[in-house]
C-alpha positions as CSV (number, residue, x, y, z in Angstrom):
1,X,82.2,141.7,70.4
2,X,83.1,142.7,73.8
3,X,82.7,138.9,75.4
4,X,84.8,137.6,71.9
5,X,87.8,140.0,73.1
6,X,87.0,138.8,77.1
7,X,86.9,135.0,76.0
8,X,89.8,135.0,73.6
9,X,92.1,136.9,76.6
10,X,91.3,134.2,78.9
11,X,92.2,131.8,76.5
12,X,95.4,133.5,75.4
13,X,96.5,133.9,79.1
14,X,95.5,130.1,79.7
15,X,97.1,128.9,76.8
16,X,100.9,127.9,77.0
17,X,103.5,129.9,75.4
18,X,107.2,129.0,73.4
19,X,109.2,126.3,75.6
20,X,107.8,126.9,78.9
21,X,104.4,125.7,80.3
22,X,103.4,123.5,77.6
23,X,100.4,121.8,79.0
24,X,101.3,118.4,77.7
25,X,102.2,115.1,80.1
26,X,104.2,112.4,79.3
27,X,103.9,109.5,79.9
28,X,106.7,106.6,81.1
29,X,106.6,102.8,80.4
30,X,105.6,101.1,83.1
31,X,108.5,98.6,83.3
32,X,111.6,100.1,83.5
33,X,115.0,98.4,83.2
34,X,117.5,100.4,84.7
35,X,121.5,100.3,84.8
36,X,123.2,100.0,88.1
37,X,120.2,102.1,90.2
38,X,117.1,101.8,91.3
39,X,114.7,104.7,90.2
40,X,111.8,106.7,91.5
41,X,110.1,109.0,89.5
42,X,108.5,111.0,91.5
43,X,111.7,111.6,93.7
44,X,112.1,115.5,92.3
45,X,109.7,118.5,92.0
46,X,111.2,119.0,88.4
47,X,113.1,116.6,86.2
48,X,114.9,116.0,83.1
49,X,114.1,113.5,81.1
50,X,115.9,112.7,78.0
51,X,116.0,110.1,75.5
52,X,119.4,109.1,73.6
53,X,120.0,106.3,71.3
54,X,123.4,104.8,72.3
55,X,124.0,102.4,69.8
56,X,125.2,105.8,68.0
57,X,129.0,106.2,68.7
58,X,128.5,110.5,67.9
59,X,125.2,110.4,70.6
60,X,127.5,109.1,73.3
61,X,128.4,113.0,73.7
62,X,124.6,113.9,74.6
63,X,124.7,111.7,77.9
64,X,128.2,113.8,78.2
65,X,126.4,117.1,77.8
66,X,123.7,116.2,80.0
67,X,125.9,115.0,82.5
68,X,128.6,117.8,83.1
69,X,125.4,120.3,82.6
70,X,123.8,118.4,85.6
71,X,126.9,118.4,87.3
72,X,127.8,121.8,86.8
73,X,125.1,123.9,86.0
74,X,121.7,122.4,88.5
75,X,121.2,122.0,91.9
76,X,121.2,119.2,93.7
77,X,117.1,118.7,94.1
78,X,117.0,117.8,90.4
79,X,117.9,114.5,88.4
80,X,118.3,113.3,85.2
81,X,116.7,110.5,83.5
82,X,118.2,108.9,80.6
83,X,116.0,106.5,78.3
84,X,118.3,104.8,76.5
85,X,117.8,102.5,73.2
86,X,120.8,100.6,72.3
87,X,121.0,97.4,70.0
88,X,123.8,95.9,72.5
89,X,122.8,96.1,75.8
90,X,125.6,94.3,77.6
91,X,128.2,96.6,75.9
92,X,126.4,99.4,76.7
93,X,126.5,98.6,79.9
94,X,130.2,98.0,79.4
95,X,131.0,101.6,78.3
96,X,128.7,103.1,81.1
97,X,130.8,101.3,83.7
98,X,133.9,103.0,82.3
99,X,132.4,106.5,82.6
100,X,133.9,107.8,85.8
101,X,132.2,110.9,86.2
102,X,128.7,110.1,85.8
103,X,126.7,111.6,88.2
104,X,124.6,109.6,91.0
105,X,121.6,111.6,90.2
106,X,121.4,110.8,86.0
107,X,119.6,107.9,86.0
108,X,120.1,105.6,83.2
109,X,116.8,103.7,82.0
110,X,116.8,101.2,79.1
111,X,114.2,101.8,76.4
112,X,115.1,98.1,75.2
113,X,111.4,98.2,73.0
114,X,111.0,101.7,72.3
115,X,108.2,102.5,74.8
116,X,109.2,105.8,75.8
117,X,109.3,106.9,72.3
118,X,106.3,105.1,71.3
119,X,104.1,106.7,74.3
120,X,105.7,109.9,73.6
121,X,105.6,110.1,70.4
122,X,103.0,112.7,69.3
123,X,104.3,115.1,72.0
124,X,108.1,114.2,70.2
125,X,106.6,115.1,67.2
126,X,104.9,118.0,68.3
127,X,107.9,119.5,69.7
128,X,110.6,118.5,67.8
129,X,112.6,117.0,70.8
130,X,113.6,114.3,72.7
131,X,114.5,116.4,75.9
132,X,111.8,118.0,78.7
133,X,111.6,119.2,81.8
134,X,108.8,118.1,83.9
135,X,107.4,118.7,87.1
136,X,106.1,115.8,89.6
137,X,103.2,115.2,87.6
138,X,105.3,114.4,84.9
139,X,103.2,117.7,83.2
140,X,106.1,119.5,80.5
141,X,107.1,122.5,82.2
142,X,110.2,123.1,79.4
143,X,111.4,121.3,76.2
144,X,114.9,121.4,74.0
145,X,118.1,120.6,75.6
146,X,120.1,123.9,76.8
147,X,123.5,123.3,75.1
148,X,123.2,125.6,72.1
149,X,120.5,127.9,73.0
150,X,121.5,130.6,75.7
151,X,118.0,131.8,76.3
152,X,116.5,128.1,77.1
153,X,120.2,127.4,79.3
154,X,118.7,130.5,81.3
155,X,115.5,129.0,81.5
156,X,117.0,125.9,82.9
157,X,119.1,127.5,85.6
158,X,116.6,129.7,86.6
159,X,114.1,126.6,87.4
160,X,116.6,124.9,88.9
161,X,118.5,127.6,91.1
């Protein structure tokens, strides 16, 4: 009984807890297509890494959010990377050229067959959520976006103080 309550402690402090830690990877197409940058993963210790569909007029505001959260609220060690699916590239790329205030370090990546979301997608599912944090091993360190729950916006800023 004594080594069941010693093996099930270990596990309990190895095992990963609610939105931080989570002990999954994910992984990124290997072809990207990005939009006016060129793109290095591994550039960060700890990155965002999103995934919006902009062919949705009403999910134009999440690459807002993230944007004026990176500008505002994270240091400058971090960046933001944007998969994007859209059924019109070239007007996407259109509207992007008009936002004035996007920041050098939100990179925008096109998902033009759904790779990111098909390689992702048991961890998607498992989650709930498009958005993570991860660290240089692209290993989830935090998941959820921080706009509408204070407690994970604290995690954020913390990580990225």
């Amino acid at each position: 009984m004594a080594l069941f309550i010693i093996i099930l402690s270990g596990f309990l402090l190895i095992s990963c807890g609610s939105n931080e830690r989570v002990c999954d990877k994910l992984c990124i197409p290997d072809s990207l297509v990005t939009f006016n940058q060129n793109i290095e993963l591994s550039k960060t210790d700890y990155k965002i890494i999103t995934h919006i569909d902009l062919s949705c007029n009403v999910c134009w505001d999440d690459l807002f959010m993230w944007n004026n959260f990176l500008n505002d609220s994270i240091n400058n060690n971090s960046s933001l990377y944007c998969f994007i699916y859209t059924i019109d590239k070239k007007i996407t790329e259109k509207k992007l050229f008009n936002v004035a205030d996007l920041s050098p370090r939100c990179y925008i990546i096109f998902d033009e067959q759904s790779k990111y979301l098909e390689n992702n997608k048991e961890i998607i599912k498992k989650y709930r959520t498009v958005s993570f944090v991860t660290d240089s091993s692209m290993n989830i360190i935090l998941y959820g976006a921080p706009f509408y729950d204070k407690e994970l916006r604290e995690k954020y800023l913390s990580l990225f103080k």
